[in-house]
ZAVOLUM-355002 format. One record per residue (C-alpha): residue number from 0; x, y, z negated. Coordinates in nm, 4 decimals. Example, Ala and Ser with C-alpha at 12.3 -4.5 7.8 and 13.67 -1.06 7.14 Angstrom:
BEGIN
[0 [1.2300 -0.4500 -0.7800]]
[1 [1.3670 -0.1060 -0.7140]]
This chain:
BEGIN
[0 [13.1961 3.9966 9.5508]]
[1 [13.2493 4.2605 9.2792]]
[2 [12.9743 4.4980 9.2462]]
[3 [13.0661 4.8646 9.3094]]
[4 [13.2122 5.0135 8.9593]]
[5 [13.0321 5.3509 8.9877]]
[6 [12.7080 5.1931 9.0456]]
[7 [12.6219 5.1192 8.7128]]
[8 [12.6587 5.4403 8.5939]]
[9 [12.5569 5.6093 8.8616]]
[10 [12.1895 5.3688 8.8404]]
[11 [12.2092 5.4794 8.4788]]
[12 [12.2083 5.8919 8.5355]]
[13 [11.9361 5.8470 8.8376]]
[14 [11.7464 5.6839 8.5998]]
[15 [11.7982 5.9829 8.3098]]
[16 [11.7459 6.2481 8.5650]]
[17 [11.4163 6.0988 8.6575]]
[18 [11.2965 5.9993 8.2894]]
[19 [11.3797 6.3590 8.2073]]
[20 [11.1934 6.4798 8.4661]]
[21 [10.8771 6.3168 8.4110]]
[22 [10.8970 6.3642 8.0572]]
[23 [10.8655 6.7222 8.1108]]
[24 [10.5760 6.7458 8.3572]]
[25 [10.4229 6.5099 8.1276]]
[26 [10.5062 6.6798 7.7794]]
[27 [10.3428 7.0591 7.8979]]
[28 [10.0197 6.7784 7.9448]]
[29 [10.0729 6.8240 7.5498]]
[30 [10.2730 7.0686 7.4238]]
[31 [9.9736 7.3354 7.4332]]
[32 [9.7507 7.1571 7.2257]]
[33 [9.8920 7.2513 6.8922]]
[34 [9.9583 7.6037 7.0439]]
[35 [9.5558 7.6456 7.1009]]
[36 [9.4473 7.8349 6.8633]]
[37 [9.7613 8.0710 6.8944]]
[38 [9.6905 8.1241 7.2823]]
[39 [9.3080 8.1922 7.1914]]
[40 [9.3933 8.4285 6.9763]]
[41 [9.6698 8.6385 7.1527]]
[42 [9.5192 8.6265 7.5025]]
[43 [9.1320 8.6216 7.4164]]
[44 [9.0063 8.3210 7.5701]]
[45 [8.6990 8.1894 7.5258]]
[46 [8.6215 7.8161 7.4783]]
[47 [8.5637 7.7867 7.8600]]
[48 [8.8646 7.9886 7.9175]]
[49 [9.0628 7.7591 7.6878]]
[50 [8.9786 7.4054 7.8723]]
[51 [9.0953 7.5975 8.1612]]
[52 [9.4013 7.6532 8.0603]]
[53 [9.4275 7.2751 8.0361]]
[54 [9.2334 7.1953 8.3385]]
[55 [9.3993 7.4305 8.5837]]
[56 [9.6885 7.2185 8.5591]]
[57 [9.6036 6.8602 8.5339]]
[58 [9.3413 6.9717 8.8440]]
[59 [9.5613 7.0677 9.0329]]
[60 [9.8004 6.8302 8.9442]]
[61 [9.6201 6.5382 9.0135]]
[62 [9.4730 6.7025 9.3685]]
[63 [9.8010 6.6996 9.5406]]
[64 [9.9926 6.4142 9.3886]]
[65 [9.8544 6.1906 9.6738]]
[66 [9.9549 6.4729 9.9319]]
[67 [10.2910 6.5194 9.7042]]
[68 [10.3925 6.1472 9.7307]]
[69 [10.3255 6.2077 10.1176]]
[70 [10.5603 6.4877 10.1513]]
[71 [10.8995 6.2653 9.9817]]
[72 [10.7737 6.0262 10.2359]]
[73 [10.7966 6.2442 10.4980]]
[74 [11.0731 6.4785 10.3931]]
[75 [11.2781 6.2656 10.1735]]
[76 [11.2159 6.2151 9.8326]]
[77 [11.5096 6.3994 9.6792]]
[78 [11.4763 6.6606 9.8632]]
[79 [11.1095 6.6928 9.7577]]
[80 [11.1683 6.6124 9.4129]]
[81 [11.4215 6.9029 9.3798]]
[82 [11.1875 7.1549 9.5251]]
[83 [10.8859 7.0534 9.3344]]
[84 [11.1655 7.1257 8.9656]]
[85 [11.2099 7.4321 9.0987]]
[86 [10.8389 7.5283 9.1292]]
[87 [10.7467 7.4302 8.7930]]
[88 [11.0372 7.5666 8.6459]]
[89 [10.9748 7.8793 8.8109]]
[90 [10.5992 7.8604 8.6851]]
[91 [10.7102 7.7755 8.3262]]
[92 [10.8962 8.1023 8.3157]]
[93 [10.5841 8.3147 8.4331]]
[94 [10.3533 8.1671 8.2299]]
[95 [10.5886 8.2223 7.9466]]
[96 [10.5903 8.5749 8.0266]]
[97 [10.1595 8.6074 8.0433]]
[98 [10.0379 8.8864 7.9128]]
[99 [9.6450 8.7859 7.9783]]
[100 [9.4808 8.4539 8.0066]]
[101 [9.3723 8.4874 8.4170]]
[102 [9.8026 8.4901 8.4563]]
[103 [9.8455 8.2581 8.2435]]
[104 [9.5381 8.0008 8.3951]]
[105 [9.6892 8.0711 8.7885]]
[106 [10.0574 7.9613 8.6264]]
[107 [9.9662 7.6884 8.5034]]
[108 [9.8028 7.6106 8.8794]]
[109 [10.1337 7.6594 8.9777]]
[110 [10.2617 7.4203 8.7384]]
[111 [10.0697 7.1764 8.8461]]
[112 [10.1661 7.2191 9.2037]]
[113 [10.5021 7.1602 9.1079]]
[114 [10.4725 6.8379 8.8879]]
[115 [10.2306 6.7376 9.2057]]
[116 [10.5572 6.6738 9.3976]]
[117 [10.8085 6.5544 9.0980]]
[118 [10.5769 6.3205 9.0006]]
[119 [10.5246 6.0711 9.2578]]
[120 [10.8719 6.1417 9.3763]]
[121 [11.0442 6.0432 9.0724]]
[122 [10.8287 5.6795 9.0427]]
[123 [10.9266 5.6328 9.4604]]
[124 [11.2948 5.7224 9.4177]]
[125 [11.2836 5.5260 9.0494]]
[126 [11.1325 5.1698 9.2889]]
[127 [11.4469 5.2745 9.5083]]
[128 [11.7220 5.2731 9.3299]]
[129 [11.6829 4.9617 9.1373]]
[130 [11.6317 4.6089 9.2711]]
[131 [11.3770 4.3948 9.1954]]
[132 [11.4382 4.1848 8.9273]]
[133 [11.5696 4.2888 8.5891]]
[134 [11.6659 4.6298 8.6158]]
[135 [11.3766 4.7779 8.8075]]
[136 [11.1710 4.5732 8.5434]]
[137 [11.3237 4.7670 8.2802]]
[138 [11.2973 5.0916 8.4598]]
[139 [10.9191 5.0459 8.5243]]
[140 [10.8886 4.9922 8.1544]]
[141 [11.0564 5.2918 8.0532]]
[142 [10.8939 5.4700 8.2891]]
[143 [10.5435 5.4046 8.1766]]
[144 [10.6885 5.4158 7.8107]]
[145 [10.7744 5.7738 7.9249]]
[146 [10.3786 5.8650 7.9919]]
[147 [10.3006 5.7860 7.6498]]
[148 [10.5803 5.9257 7.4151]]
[149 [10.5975 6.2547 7.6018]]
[150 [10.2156 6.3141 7.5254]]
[151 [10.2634 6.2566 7.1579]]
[152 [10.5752 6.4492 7.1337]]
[153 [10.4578 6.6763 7.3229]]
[154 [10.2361 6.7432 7.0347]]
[155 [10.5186 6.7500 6.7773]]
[156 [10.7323 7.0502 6.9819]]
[157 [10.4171 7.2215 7.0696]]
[158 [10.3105 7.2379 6.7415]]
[159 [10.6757 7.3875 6.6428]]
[160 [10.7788 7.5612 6.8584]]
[161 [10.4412 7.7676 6.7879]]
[162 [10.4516 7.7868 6.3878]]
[163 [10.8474 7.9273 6.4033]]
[164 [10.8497 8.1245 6.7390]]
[165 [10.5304 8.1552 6.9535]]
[166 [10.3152 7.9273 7.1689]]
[167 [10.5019 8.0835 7.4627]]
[168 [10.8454 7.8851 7.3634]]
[169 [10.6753 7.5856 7.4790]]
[170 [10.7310 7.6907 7.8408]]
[171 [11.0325 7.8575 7.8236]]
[172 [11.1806 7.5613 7.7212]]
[173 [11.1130 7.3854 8.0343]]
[174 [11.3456 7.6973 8.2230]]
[175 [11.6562 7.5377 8.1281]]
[176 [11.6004 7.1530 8.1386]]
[177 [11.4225 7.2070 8.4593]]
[178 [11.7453 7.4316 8.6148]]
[179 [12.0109 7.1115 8.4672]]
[180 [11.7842 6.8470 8.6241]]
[181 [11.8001 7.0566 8.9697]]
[182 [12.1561 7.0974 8.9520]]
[183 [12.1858 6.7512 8.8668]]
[184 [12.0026 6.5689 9.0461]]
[185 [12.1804 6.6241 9.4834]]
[186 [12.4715 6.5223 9.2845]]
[187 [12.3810 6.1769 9.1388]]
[188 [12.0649 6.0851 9.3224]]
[189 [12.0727 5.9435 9.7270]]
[190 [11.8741 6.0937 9.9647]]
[191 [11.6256 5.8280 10.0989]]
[192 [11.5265 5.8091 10.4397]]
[193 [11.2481 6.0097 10.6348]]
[194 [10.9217 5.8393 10.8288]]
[195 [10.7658 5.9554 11.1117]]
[196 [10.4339 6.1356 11.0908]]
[197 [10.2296 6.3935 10.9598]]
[198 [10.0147 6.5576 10.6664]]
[199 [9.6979 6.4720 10.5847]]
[200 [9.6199 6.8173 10.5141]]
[201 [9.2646 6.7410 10.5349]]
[202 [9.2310 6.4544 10.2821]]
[203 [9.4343 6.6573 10.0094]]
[204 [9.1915 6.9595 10.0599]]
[205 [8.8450 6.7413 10.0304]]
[206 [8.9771 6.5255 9.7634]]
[207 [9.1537 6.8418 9.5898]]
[208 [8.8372 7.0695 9.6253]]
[209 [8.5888 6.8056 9.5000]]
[210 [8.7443 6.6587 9.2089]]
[211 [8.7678 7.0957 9.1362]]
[212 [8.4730 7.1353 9.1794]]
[213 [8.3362 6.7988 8.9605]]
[214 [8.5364 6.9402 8.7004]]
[215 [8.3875 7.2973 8.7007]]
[216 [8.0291 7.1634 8.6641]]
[217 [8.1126 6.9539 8.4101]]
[218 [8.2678 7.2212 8.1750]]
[219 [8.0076 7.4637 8.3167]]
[220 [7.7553 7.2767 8.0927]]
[221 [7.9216 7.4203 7.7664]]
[222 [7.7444 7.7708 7.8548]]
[223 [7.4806 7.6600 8.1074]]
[224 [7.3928 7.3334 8.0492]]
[225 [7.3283 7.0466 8.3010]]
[226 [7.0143 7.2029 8.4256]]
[227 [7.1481 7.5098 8.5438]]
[228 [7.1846 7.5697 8.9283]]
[229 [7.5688 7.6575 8.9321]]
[230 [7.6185 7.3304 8.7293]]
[231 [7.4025 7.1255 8.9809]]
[232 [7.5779 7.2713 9.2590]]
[233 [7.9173 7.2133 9.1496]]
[234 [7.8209 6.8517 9.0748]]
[235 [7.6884 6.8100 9.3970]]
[236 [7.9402 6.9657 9.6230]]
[237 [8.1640 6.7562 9.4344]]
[238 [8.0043 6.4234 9.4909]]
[239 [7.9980 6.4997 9.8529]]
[240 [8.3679 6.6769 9.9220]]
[241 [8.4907 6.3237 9.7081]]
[242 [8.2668 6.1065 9.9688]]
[243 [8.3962 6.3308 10.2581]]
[244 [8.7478 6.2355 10.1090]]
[245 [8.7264 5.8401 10.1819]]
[246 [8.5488 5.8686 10.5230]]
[247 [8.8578 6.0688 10.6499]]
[248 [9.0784 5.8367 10.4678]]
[249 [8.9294 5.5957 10.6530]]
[250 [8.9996 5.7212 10.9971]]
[251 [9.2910 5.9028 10.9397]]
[252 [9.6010 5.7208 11.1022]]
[253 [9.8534 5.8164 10.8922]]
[254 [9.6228 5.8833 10.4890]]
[255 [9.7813 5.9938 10.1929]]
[256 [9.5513 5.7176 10.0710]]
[257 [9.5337 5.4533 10.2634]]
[258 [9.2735 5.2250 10.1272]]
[259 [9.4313 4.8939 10.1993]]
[260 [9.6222 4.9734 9.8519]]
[261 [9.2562 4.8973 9.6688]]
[262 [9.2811 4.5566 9.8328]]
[263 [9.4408 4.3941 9.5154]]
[264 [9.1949 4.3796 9.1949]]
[265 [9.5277 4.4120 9.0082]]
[266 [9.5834 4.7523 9.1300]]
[267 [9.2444 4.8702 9.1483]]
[268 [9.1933 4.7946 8.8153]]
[269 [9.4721 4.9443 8.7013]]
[270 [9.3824 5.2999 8.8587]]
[271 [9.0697 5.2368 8.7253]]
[272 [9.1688 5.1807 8.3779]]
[273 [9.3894 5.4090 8.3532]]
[274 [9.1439 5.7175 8.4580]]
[275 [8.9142 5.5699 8.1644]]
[276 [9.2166 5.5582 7.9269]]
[277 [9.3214 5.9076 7.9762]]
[278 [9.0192 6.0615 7.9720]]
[279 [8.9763 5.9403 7.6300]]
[280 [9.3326 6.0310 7.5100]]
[281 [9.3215 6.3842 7.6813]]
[282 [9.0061 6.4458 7.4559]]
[283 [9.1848 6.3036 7.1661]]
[284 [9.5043 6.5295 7.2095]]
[285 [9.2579 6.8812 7.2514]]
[286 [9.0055 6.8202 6.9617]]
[287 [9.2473 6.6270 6.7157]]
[288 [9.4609 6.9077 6.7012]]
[289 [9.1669 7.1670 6.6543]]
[290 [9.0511 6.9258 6.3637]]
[291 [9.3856 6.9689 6.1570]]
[292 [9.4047 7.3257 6.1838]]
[293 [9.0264 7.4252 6.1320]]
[294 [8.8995 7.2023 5.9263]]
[295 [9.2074 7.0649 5.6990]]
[296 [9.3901 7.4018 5.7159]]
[297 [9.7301 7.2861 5.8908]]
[298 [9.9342 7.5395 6.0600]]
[299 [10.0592 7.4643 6.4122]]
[300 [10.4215 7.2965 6.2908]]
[301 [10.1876 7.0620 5.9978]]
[302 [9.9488 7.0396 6.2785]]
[303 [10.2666 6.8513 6.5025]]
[304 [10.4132 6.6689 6.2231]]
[305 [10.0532 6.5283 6.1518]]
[306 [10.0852 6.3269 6.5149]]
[307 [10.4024 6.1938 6.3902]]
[308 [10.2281 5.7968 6.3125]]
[309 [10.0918 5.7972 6.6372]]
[310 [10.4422 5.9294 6.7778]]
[311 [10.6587 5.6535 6.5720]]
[312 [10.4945 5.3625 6.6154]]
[313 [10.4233 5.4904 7.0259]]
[314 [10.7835 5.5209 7.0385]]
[315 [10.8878 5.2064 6.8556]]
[316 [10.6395 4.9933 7.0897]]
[317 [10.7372 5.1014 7.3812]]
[318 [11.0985 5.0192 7.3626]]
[319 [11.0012 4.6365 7.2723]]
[320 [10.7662 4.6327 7.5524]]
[321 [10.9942 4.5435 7.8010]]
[322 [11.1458 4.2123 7.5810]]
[323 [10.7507 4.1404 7.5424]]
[324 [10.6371 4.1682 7.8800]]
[325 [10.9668 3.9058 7.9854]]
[326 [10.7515 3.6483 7.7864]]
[327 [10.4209 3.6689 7.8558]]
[328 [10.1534 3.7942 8.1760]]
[329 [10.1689 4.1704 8.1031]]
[330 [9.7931 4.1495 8.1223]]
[331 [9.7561 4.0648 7.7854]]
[332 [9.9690 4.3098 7.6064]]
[333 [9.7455 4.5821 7.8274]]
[334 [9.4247 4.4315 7.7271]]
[335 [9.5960 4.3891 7.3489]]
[336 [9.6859 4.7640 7.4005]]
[337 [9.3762 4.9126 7.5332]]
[338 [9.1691 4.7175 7.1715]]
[339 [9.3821 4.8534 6.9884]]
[340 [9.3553 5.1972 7.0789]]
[341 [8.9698 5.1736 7.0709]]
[342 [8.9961 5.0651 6.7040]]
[343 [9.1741 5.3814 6.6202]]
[344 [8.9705 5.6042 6.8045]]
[345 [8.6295 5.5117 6.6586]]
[346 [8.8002 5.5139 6.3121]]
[347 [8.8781 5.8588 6.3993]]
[348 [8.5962 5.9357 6.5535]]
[349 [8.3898 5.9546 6.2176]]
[350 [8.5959 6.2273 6.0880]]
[351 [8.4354 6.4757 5.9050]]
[352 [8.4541 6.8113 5.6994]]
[353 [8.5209 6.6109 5.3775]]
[354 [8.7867 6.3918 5.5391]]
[355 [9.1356 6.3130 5.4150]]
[356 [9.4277 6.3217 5.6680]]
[357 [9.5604 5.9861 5.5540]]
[358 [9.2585 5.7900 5.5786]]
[359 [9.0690 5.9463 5.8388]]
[360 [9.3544 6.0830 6.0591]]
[361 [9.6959 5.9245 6.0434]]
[362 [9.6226 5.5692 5.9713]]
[363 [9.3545 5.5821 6.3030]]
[364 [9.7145 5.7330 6.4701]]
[365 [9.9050 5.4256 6.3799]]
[366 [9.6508 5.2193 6.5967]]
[367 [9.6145 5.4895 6.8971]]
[368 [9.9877 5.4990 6.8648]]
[369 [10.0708 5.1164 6.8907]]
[370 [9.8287 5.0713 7.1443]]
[371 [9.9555 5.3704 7.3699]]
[372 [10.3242 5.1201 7.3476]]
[373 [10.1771 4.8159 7.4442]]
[374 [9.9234 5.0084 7.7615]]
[375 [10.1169 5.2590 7.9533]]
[376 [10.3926 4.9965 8.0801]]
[377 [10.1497 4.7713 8.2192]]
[378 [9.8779 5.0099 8.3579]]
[379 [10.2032 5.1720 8.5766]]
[380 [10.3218 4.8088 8.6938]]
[381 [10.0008 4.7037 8.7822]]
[382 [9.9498 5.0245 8.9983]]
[383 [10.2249 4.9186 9.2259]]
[384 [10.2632 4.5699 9.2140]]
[385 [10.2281 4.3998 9.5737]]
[386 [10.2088 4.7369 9.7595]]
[387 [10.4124 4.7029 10.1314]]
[388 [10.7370 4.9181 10.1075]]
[389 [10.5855 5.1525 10.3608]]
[390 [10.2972 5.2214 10.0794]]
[391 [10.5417 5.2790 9.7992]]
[392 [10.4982 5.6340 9.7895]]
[393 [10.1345 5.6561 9.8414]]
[394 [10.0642 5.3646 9.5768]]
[395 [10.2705 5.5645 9.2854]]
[396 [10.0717 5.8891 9.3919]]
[397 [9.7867 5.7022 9.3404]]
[398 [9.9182 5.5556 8.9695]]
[399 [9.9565 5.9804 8.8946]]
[400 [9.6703 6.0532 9.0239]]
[401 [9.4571 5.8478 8.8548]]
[402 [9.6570 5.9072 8.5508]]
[403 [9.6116 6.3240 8.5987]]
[404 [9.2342 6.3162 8.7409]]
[405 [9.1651 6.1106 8.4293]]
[406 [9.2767 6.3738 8.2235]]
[407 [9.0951 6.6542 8.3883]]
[408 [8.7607 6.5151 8.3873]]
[409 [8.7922 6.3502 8.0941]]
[410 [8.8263 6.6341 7.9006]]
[411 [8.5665 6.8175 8.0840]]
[412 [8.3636 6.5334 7.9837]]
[413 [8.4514 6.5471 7.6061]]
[414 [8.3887 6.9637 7.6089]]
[415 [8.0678 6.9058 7.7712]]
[416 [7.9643 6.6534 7.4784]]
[417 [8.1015 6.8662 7.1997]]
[418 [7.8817 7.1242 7.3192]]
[419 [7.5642 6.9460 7.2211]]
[420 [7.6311 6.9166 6.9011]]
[421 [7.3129 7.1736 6.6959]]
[422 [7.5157 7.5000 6.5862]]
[423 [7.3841 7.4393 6.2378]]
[424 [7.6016 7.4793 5.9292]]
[425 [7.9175 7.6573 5.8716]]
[426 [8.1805 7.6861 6.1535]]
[427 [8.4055 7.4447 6.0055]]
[428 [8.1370 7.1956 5.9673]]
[429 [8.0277 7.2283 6.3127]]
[430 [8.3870 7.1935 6.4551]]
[431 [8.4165 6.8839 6.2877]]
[432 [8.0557 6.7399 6.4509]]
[433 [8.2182 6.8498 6.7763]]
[434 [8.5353 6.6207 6.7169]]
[435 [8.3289 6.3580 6.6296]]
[436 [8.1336 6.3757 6.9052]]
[437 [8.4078 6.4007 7.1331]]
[438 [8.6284 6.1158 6.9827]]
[439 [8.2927 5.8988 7.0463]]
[440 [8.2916 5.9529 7.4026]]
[441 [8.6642 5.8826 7.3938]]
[442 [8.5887 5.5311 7.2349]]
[443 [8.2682 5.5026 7.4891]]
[444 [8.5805 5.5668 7.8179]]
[445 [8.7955 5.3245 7.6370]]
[446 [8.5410 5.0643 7.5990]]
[447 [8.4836 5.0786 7.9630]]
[448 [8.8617 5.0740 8.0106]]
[449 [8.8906 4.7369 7.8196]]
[450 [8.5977 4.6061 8.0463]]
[451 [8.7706 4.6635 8.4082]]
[452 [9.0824 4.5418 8.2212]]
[453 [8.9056 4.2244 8.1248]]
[454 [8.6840 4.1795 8.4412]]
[455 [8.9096 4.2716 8.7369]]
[456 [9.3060 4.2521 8.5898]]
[457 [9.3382 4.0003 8.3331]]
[458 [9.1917 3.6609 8.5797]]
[459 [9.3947 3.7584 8.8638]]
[460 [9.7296 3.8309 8.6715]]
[461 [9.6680 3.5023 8.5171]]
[462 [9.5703 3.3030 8.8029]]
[463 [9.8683 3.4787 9.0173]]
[464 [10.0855 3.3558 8.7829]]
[465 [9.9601 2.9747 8.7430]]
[466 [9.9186 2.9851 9.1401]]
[467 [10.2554 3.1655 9.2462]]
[468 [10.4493 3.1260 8.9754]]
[469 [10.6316 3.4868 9.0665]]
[470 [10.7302 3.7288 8.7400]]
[471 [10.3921 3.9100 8.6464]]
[472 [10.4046 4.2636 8.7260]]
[473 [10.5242 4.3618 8.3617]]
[474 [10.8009 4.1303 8.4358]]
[475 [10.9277 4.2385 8.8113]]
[476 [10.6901 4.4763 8.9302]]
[477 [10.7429 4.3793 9.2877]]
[478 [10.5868 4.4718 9.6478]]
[479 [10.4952 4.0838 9.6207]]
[480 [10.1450 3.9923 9.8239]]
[481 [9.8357 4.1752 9.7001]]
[482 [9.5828 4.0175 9.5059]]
């Protein structure tokens, strides 16, 4: 029987229109890092302020995914993913349009509402349009290759857009790719179908609200300290609202997390890992970029171009993974991945006000760059590998919400550690003991990454593959048996 002609083309705009779509969410992750110090300066933030600009997004972002991929599940995915392009469209525009830093902080709340529901959508409707086998395998890859190039060039178009227009352009932009992909996508993409049930209104507040409020203790120590009561209490509530979170996920009949998907060590370490990893890269992005423009003088563009290793040999990685991970466990290009990335961050991490970009900047890029390639594949594989169909949606929630709550505290995290550097010196050399600092915790996160790698992912990818002999899960990341 002859396959359908249209199908191939029509498999290969779904999988643009999604791939698009993610890349944007993902890129306004990045594009305001080179913009910082413009922002600071034209809407008077202060360094609190400024992580907030950050951190209302990725907070809110990684809140809802889990009650985002419930909603496709519920409503159909298409449908879902459409509305969510409009919201963060319409957010890009107003944030765009700021004129002080509390409008430009709630629209970037908004954003992350929006890229909440693309998010999850676009990895559910990505596992249903392509069989298992080959092409999904390929999709998968290019999906998780997608994580990692539109952070660093993100960086590059930030950076820009900021030196030749204003940091603002870096959200206007998003107005008219966001307004194709929605016109788009009803035309090319199937509706899937709808399941029975309800929200879990309940779980997405707790876990929502406590990962918030986690995160607002943490970069509450930059002023207060760890001592102080507000910082105490925020840790506190937080601990608790997050523990509230898995008791009603436990009795909840229909949760937008239902724990059977920790079952598998494969995909528990992979959510695991991949919180460590981007909370070290997220710290990476926000003081790099501070680095190069206080302390070596770059403008924003120079500032862009000066991510440009990490962004090459990213990009050049990734589009080999998928012929790598079709000959080996994809284990061991994640573990290879994760090293390598640690290498270049502690090189970086002993930057200082005497450095030289070459030496102490873009070589330690070519590393974090090459082992960005060889990680994000794997880590999104892994985080849906052997999940039952009727968990699809909730399982790639979970990869984005590991992937967005890693970023929020882990740059709360890196803030909080900057801050205890002395404030001896001049202000340059003091920046540059913050970056240090921070990069050291980043290389502290990935170490920790490597270790759940090594101790709960790498021994049962390889003994699933002497025992089943399936495809690993960089191979054919199928809903195979958990393990």
């Amino acid at each position: 029987m002859k396959p359908e002609p249209t199908a191939a083309p029509r498999r290969a705009a779904i999988l643009a229109i999604i791939l698009v779509s993610y890349f944007m969410i993902l890129l306004d992750n990045s594009v305001i890092f080179t913009a910082l110090p413009s922002l600071q300066e034209d809407l008077q933030l202060g360094t609190g302020e400024l992580s907030w600009v950050q951190d209302a997004y990725t907070l809110v972002f990684g809140g809802l995914l889990l009650l985002g991929a419930r909603a496709g599940d519920l409503l159909g995915r298409r449908r879902v993913f459409v509305f969510g392009l409009v919201v963060f469209s319409v957010a890009s525009l107003l944030i765009g349009l700021a004129p002080a830093g509390w409008w430009a902080i709630a629209g970037r709340a908004v954003q992350g509402i929006g890229a909440a529901i693309v998010a999850p959508a676009s990895l559910s409707l990505l596992t249903a349009s392509f069989p298992e086998g080959r092409e999904r395998t390929r999709a998968v890859a290019l999906y998780g290759a997608t994580a990692g190039i539109g952070a660093s060039l993100g960086l590059v178009i930030g950076g820009a857009l900021a030196h030749w227009i204003s940091w603002r352009a870096g959200f206007f932009v998003n107005v008219p790719i966001g307004a194709a992909m929605i016109l788009l996508a009803p035309r090319f993409i199937p509706e899937t179908g709808r399941s029975r049930g309800r929200f879990d209104v309940f779980g997405a507040l707790s876990a929502t609200l406590g990962v918030g409020a986690l995160v607002f203790g943490i970069i509450n120590t930059v002023d207060a300290g760890w001592t102080s009561p507000a910082t105490f209490t925020a840790v506190g509530a937080g601990a608790v609202l997050l523990v509230t979170f898995v008791l009603i996920e436990r009795r909840a009949a229909q949760p937008i997390m239902p724990l059977r998907l920790f079952a598998s060590r494969r995909r528990t370490g992979a959510y695991v890992a991949r919180f460590m990893y981007l909370g070290a890269m997220i710290g990476f992005f926000f003081f790099t970029t501070q680095f190069m423009q206080e302390v070596l003088g770059f403008d924003p563009l120079q500032a862009g171009l000066g991510f440009l290793p990490m962004t090459a040999v990213n990009f050049a990685v990734a589009m080999a993974i998928p012929r790598l991970l079709g000959r080996m466990p994809a284990s061991i290009p994640l573990a290879a991945g994760i090293l390598v990335t640690l290498a270049g961050m502690f090189w970086l991490s002993r930057v200082g006000v005497d450095s030289a970009y070459l030496t102490a900047v873009a070589l330690p890029m070519i590393l974090i760059g090459a082992g960005q390639g060889l990680a994000f594949a794997p880590l999104t594989s892994f985080g849906i590998i052997g999940a039952p169909a009727a968990d699809a949606g909730a399982a790639s929630g979970l990869v984005n919400t590991f992937h967005q709550v890693g970023t929020c505290l882990g740059l709360g995290i890196a803030v909080a550690a900057a801050a205890t550097v002395p404030a001896t010196g001049s202000a340059v050399a003091h920046l540059a003991a913050e970056v240090s600092t921070a990069l050291t915790t980043g290389s502290v996160l990935l170490f920790l990454a490597l270790a759940v790698t090594a101790v709960l992912i790498l021994p049962a990818d390889l003994a699933a593959r002497r025992t089943t002999k399936q495809p690993t899960a960089g191979r054919a990341p199928q809903f195979e048996a958990a393990r």
